[in-house]
C-alpha positions as CSV (number, residue, x, y, z in Angstrom):
1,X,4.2,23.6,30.3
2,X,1.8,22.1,32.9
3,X,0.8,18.3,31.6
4,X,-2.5,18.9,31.1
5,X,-2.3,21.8,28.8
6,X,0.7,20.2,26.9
7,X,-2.4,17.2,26.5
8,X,-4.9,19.6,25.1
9,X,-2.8,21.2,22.8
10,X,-1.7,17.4,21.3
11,X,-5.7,16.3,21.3
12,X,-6.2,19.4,18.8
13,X,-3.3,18.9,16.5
14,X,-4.4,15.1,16.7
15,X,-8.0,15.8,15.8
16,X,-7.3,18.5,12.9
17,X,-4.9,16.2,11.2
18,X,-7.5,13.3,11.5
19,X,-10.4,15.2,10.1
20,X,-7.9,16.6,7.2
21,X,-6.4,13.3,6.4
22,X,-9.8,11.1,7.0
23,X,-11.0,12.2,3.7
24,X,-8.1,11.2,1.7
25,X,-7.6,8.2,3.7
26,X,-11.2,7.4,2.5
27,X,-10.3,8.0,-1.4
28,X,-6.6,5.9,-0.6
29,X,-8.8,3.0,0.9
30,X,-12.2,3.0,-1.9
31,X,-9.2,3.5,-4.6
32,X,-7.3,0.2,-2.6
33,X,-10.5,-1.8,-2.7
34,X,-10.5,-1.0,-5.8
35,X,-7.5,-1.8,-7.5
36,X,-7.1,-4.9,-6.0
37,X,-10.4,-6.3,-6.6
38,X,-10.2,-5.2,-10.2
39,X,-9.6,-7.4,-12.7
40,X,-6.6,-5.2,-14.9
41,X,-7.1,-7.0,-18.1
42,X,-11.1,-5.6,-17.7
43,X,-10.0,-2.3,-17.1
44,X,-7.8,-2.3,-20.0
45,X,-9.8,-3.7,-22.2
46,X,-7.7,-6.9,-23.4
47,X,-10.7,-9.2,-22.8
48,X,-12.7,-6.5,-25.7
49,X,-9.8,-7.2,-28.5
50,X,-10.4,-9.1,-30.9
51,X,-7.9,-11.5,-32.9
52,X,-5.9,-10.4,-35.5
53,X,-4.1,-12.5,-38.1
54,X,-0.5,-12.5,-38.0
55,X,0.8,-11.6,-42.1
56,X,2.1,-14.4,-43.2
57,X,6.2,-15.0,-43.9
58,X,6.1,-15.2,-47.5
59,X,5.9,-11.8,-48.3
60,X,7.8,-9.6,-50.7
61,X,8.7,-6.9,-49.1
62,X,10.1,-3.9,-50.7
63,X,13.1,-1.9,-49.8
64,X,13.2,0.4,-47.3
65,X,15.6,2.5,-48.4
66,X,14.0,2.7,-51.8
67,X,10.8,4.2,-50.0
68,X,12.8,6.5,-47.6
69,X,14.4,7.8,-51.1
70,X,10.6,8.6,-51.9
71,X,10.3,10.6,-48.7
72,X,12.7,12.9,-49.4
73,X,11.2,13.7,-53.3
74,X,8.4,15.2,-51.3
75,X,9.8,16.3,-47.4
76,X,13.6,16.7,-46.0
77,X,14.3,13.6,-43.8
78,X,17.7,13.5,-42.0
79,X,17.0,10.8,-39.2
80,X,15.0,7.8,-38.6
81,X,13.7,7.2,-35.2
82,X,11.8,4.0,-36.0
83,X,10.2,1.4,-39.0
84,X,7.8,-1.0,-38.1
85,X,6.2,-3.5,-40.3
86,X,2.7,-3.3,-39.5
87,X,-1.1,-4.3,-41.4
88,X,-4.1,-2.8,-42.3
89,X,-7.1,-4.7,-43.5
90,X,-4.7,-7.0,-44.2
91,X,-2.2,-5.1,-46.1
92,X,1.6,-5.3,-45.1
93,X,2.4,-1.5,-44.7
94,X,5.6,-0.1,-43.1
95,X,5.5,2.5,-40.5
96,X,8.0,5.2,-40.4
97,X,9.2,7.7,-38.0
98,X,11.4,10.4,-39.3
99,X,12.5,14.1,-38.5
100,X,14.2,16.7,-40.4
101,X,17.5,18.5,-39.0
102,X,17.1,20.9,-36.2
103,X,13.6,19.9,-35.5
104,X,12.2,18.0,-32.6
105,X,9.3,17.4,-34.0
106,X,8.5,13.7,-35.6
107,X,7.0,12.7,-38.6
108,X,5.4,9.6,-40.0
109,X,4.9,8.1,-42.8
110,X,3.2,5.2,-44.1
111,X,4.2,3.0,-46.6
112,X,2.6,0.3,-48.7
113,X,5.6,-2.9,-47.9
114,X,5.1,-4.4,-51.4
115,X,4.5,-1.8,-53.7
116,X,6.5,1.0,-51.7
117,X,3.9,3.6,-52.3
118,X,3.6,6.3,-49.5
119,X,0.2,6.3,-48.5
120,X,-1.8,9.1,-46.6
121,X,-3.0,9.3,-42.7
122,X,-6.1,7.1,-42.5
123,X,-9.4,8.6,-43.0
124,X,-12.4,8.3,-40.6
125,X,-13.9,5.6,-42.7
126,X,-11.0,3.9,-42.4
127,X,-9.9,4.8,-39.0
128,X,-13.9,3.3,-37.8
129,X,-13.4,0.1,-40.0
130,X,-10.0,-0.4,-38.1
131,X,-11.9,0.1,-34.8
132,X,-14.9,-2.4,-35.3
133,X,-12.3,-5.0,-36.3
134,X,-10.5,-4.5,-33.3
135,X,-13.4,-4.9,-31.2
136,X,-14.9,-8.2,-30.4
137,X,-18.0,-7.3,-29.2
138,X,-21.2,-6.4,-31.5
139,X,-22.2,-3.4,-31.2
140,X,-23.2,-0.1,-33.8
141,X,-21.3,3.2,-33.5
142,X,-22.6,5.8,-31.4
143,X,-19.9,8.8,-32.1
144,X,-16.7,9.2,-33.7
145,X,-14.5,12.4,-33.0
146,X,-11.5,13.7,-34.7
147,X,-8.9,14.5,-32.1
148,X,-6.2,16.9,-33.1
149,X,-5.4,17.8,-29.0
150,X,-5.9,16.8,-25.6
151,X,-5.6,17.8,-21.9
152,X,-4.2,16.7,-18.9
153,X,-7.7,15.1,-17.7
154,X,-8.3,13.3,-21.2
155,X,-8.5,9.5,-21.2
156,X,-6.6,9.7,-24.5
157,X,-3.9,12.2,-22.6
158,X,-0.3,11.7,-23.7
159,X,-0.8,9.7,-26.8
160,X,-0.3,10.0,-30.7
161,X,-2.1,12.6,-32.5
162,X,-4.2,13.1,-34.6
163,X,-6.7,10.2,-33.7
164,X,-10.0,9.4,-34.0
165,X,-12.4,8.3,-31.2
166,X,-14.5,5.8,-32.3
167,X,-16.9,5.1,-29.1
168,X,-19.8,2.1,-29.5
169,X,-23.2,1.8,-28.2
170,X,-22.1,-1.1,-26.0
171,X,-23.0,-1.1,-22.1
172,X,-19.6,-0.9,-21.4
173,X,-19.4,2.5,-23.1
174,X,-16.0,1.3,-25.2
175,X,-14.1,4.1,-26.7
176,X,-11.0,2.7,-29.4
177,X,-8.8,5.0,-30.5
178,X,-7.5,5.3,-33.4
179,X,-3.8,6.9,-34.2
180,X,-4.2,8.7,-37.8
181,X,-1.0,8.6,-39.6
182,X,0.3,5.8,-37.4
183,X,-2.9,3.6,-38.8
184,X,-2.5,1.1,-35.8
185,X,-5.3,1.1,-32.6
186,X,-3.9,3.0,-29.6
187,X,-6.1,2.4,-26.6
188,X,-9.1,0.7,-25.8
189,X,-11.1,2.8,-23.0
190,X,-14.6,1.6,-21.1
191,X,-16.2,2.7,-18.3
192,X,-14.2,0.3,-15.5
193,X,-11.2,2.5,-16.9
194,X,-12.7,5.6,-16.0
195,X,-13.7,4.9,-12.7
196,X,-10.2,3.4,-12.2
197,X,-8.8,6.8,-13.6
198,X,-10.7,9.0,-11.3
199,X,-9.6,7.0,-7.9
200,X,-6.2,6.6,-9.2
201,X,-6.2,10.7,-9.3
202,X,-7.6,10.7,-5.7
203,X,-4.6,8.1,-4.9
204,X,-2.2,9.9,-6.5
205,X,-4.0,13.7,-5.7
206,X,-2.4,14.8,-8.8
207,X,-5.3,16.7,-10.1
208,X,-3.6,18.1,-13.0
209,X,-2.1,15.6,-14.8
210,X,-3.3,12.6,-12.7
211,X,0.2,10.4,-13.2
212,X,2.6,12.5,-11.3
213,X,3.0,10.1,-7.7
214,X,5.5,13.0,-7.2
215,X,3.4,16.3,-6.4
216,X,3.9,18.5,-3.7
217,X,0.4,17.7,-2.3
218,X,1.1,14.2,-1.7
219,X,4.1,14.5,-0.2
220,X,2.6,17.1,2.1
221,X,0.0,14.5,3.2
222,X,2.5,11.7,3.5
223,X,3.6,14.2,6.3
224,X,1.0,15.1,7.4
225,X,0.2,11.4,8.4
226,X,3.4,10.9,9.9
227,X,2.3,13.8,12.4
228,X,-0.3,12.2,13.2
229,X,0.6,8.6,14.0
230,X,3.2,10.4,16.2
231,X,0.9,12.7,17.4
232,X,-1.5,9.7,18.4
233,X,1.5,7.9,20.0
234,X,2.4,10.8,22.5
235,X,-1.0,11.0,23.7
236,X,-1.5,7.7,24.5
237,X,1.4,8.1,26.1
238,X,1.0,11.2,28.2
239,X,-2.9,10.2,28.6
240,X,-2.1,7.0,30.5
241,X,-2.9,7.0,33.9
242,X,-0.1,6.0,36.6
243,X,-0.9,3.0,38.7
């Protein structure tokens, strides 16, 4: 192949690979920006939390066996994944994660900690009160939804349900979420997130479940931009002129 025809065929595979790849080199450089410019703690909301009260030490706790005893009066339990000693409004309440035999589905249950009567999954009144004490800022509710399922695009994607989304009239268009029958807050969720969560999908060009850093599509481009670094290299290199 004649040198000058071997150069025009490397020009076009150069220039097709840097118009494919300039416009996700564009997203991987805004999304860059950015991240790094970001403060994380904004994005996740920590600096929107308020402060809750720790329970204090002098509690009298009930058994947990005596209340895991009550469980199976009303459903079959054969394992326990997980009891946590948590509060609501205040109230000591134990948190309990359970499944029956053959069955890969969990359950929980909550518990009052010093009486030891099961108690239900919280309802939206509660679920709302929970959310404005969790919030520091002041602000009146705008919407709440009841969230029995998600998809893969959902800020609330791959977390506990049922919840409810408690979202306040607040210019940073806050969303808390509320697990149901785990009665604790799960995430906090503002506009920074989202714009974080739609450039972290161009980063990651998962555009399905938007955490996979593992997709065929981004691994294509990862070679594709190998081609065309090396691509570049030759032609400088063949492009030269001889003294």
């Amino acid at each position: 192949m004649k040198k000058g025809e071997f150069q025009r065929k490397i020009r076009k595979v150069h220039r097709f690979l840097g118009v494919a790849l300039g416009i996700q080199f564009l997203f991987w450089t805004m999304g860059g920006l950015y991240f790094s410019w970001s403060d994380m703690d904004e994005i996740h909301g920590d600096h929107q939390k308020a402060h809750i009260h720790p329970l204090g030490a002098d509690l009298d706790l009930a058994s947990p066996q005596a209340i895991i005893e009550k469980i199976k009066v009303k459903d079959s339990i054969n394992f326990v994944f997980d009891l946590k000693l948590i509060q609501i409004f205040g109230e000591p309440l134990y948190q309990i994660t359970y499944s029956k035999l053959h069955d890969r589905d969990k359950k929980i249950q909550l518990a009052n900690a010093q009486t030891g009567e099961l108690r239900n999954a919280l309802t939206e009144n509660e679920a709302v009160n929970i959310a404005k004490n969790s919030f520091s800022k002041e602000a009146e509710i705008s919407k709440v939804e009841y969230l029995t399922t998600t998809n893969g695009h959902h800020e609330y994607r791959e977390q506990p349900l049922p919840a409810y989304a408690v979202t306040f009239g607040h210019s940073s268009g806050t969303t808390v979420y509320v697990a149901a029958e785990l009665g604790t807050v799960q995430k906090f969720r503002n506009n920074k997130w989202r714009v974080f969560d739609f450039l972290w999908m161009m980063h990651t060009m998962d555009y399905q479940s938007r955490d996979n850093i593992s997709n065929w599509l981004l691994r294509a481009f990862s070679v594709f931009g190998l081609f065309s670094i090396l691509s570049g290299f030759i032609l400088f290199f063949v492009s030269r002129k001889r003294k």
